[in-house]
C-alpha positions in Angstrom: 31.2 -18.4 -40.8 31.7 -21.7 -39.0 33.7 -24.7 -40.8 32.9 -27.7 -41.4 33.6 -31.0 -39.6 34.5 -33.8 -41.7 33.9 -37.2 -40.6 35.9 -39.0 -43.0 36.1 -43.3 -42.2 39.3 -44.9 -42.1 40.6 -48.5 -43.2 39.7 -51.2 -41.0 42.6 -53.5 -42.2 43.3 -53.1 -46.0 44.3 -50.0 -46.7 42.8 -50.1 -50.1 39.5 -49.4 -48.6 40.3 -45.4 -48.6 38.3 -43.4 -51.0 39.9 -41.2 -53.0 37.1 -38.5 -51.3 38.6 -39.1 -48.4 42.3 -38.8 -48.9 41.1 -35.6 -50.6 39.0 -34.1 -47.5 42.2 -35.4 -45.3 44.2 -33.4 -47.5 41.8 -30.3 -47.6 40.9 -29.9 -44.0 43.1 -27.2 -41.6 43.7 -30.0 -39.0 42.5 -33.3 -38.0 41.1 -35.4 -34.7 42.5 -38.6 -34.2 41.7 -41.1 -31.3 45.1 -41.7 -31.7 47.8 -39.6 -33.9 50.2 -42.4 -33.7 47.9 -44.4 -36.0 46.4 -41.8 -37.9 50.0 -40.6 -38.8 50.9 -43.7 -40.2 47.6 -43.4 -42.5 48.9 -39.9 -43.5 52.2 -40.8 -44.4 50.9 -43.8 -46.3 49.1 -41.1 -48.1 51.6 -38.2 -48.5 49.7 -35.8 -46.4 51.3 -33.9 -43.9 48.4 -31.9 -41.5 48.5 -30.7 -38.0 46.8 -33.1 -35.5 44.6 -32.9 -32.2 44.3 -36.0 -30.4 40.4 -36.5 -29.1 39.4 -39.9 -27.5 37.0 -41.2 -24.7 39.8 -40.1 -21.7 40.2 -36.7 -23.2 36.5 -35.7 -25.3 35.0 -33.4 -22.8 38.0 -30.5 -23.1 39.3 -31.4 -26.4 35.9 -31.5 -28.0 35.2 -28.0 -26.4 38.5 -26.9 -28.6 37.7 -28.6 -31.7 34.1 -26.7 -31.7 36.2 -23.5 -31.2 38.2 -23.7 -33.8 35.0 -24.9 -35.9 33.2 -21.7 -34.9 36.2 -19.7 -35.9 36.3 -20.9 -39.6 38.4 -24.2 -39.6 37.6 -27.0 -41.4 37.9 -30.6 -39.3 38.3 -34.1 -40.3 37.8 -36.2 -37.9 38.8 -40.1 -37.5 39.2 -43.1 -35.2 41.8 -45.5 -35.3 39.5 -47.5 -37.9 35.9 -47.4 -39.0 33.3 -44.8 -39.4 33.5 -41.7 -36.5 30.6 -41.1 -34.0 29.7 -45.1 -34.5 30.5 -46.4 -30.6 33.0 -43.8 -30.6 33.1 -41.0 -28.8 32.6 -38.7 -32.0 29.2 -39.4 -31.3 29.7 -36.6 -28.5 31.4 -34.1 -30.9 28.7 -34.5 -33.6 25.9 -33.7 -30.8 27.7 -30.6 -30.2 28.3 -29.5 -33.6 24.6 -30.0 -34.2 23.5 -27.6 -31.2 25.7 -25.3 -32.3 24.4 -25.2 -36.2 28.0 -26.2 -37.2 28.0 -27.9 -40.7 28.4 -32.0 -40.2 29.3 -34.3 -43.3 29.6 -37.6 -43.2 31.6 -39.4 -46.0 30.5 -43.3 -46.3 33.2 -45.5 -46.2 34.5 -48.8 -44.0 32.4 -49.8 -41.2 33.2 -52.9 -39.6 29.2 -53.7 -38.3 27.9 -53.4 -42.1 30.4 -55.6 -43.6 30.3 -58.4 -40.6 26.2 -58.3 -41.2 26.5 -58.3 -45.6 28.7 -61.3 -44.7 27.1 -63.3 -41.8 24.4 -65.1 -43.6 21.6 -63.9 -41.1 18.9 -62.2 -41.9 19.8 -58.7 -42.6 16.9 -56.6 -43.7 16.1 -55.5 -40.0 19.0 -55.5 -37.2 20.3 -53.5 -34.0 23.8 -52.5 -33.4 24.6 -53.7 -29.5 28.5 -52.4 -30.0 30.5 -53.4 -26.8 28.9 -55.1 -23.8 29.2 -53.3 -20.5 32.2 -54.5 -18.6 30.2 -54.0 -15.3 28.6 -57.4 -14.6 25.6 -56.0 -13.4 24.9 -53.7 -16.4 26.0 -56.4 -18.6 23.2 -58.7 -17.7 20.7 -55.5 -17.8 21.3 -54.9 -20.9 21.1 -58.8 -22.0 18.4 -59.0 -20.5 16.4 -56.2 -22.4 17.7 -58.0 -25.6 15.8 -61.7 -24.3 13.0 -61.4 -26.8 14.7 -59.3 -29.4 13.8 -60.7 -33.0 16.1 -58.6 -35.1 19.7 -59.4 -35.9 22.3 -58.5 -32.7 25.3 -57.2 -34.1 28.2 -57.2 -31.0 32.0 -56.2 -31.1 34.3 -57.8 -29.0 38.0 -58.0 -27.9 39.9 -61.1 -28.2 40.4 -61.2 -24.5 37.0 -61.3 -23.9 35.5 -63.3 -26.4 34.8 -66.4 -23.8 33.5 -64.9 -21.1 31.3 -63.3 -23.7 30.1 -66.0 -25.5 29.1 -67.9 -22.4 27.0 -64.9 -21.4 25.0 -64.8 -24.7 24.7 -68.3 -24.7 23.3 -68.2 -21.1 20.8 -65.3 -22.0 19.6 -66.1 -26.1 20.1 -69.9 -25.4 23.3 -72.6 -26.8 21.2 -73.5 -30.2 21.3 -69.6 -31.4 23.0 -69.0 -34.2 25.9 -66.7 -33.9 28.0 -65.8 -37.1 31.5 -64.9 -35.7 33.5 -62.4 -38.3 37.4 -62.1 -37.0 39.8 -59.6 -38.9 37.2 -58.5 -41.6 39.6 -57.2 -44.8 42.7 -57.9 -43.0 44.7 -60.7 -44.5 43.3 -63.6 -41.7 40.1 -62.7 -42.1 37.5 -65.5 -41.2 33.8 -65.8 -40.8 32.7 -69.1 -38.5 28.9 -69.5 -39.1 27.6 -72.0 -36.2 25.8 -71.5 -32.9 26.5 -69.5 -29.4 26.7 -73.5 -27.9 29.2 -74.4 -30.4 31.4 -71.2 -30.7 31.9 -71.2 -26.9 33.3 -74.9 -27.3 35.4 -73.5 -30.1 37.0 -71.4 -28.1 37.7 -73.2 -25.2 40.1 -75.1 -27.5 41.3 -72.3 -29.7 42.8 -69.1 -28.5 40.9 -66.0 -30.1 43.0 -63.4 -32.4 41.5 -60.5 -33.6 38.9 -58.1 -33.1 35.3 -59.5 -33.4 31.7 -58.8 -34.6 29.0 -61.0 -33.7 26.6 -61.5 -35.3 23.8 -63.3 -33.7 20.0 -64.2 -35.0 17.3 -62.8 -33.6 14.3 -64.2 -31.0 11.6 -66.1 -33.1 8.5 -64.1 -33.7 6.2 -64.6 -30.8 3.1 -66.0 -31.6 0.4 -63.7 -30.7 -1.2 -64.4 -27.1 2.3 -66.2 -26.3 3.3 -65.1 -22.8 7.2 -63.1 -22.1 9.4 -62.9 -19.5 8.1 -59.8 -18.8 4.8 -61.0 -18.8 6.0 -63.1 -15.8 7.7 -60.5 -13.9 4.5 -58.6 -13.4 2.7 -61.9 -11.9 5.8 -62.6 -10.3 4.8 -59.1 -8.4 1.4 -59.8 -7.9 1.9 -63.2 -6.1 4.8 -61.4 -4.0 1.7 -58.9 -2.7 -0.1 -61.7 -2.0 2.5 -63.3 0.0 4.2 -65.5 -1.4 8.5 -65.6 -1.6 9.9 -64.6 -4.6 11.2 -68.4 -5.1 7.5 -69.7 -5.1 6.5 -66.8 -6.9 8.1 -67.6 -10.0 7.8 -71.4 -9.6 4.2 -70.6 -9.6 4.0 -67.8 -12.6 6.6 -69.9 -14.9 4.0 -73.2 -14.3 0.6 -70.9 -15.0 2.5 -68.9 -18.3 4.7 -72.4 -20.0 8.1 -70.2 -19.2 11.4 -71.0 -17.9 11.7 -71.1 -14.1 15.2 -70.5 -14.5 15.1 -67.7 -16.5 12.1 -66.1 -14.8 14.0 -66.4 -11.8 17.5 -65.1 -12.9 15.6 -61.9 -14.2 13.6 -61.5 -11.2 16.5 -61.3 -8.9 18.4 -59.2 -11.4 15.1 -56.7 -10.7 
């Protein structure tokens, strides 16, 4: 009979946050998965729990995921953990749950800390419907691909972002959603500087100019407006953007000509056209 794997959330700052349930399934499983045993050790020993460890991470998934599931299959139990946060949530977990799952291998997921949850309970936007974005795309190209999908997105954005990158990422959003969106910017959630800065994409990227960013990020950024029914997209304009290019004209005139006949942005319409 197969064990099970455990995927047990870890502290992401305050140590307090640790279940009891999940100091008790640390304690109970035959080995655990780290993304990094160096930090997960600390946790243990914080804990008193001494348990053999397997280090599986985005560099290594593929081969150690293939001997975590073989250990599973032969009746071991797994707990599996990031650095911080919930497992299988923009983590490569995600990968070893898949497995598990094809395999008919028993999955429980404890709840716990989860850094996207508490930075949307806390932002002050509108929370009832939202979409997890996780990390950007560092390629430029895909980066502006997937922006661009998100232009008329009304839900709540939820992003996570590195200190180092913060600017270059806030003048991207501000560039795609527009300076006047609101943003709500939670730094450190839990952790003893914690801070939330409620304001706009505009505003924040000023901030920041000025002030050099510490600490991890989520973003937490308002939704599109709802569009009013008949009201034309970007998309909209992209096809007639296509249709004037069959008829001969260049892509420039193109989209000066669809923007005029639809009331959109000749700027945008042309940024997403060449992106095409």
């Amino acid at each position: 009979m197969a064990g099970t794997l455990y995927l047990v959330p870890t502290p992401i700052g305050n140590l307090g946050d640790l279940s009891q349930r999940a100091a008790d399934t640390l304690a109970g499983a035959d080995f655990i998965a780290a993304e990094d045993t160096r930090v997960t050790v600390k946790l243990l020993n914080h804990l008193g729990i001494k348990k053999p460890m397997v280090a599986y991470h985005r560099h290594n998934f593929e081969t150690a995921g293939e001997a975590v599931v073989q250990r599973l299959l032969a009746g071991e139990d797994c707990a599996l953990v990031t650095d911080a946060g919930m497992p299988a949530v923009s983590d490569p977990g995600e990968e070893l749950v898949a497995r598990c799952a094809r395999l008919d291998i028993p999955v429980c997921a404890l709840p716990g800390p989860c850094a996207l949850v508490a930075a949307l309970a806390v932002s002050g936007q509108p929370a009832g419907r939202f979409t997890f974005e996780g990390f950007l795309p560092m390629n430029k190209k895909n980066r502006k691909a997937r922006l661009d999908a998100l232009r008329g997105e009304e839900r709540t954005m939820i992003f996570y972002e590195a200190p180092h990158k913060l600017r270059d990422t806030l003048r991207d959003l501000a560039e795609v959603f527009g300076p006047e969106r609101p943003v709500s910017l939670c730094r450190e959630l839990s952790k003893l500087h914690e801070e939330v800065r409620r304001t706009t994409l505009g505003e924040a990227g000023r901030y920041y100019q000025d002030n050099e960013p510490r600490g991890e990020f989520a973003l937490v950024i308002r939704g599109a407006e709802p569009r009013e029914e008949g009201e034309a997209t970007l998309e909209d304009g992209l096809i007639l953007v296509e249709r004037l290019r069959g008829e001969g004209l260049s892509l420039r005139d193109g989209v000066r000509q669809a923007a005029r006949e639809l009331g959109l942005s000749r700027n945008q319409l042309y940024d997403l056209a060449v992106g095409k």
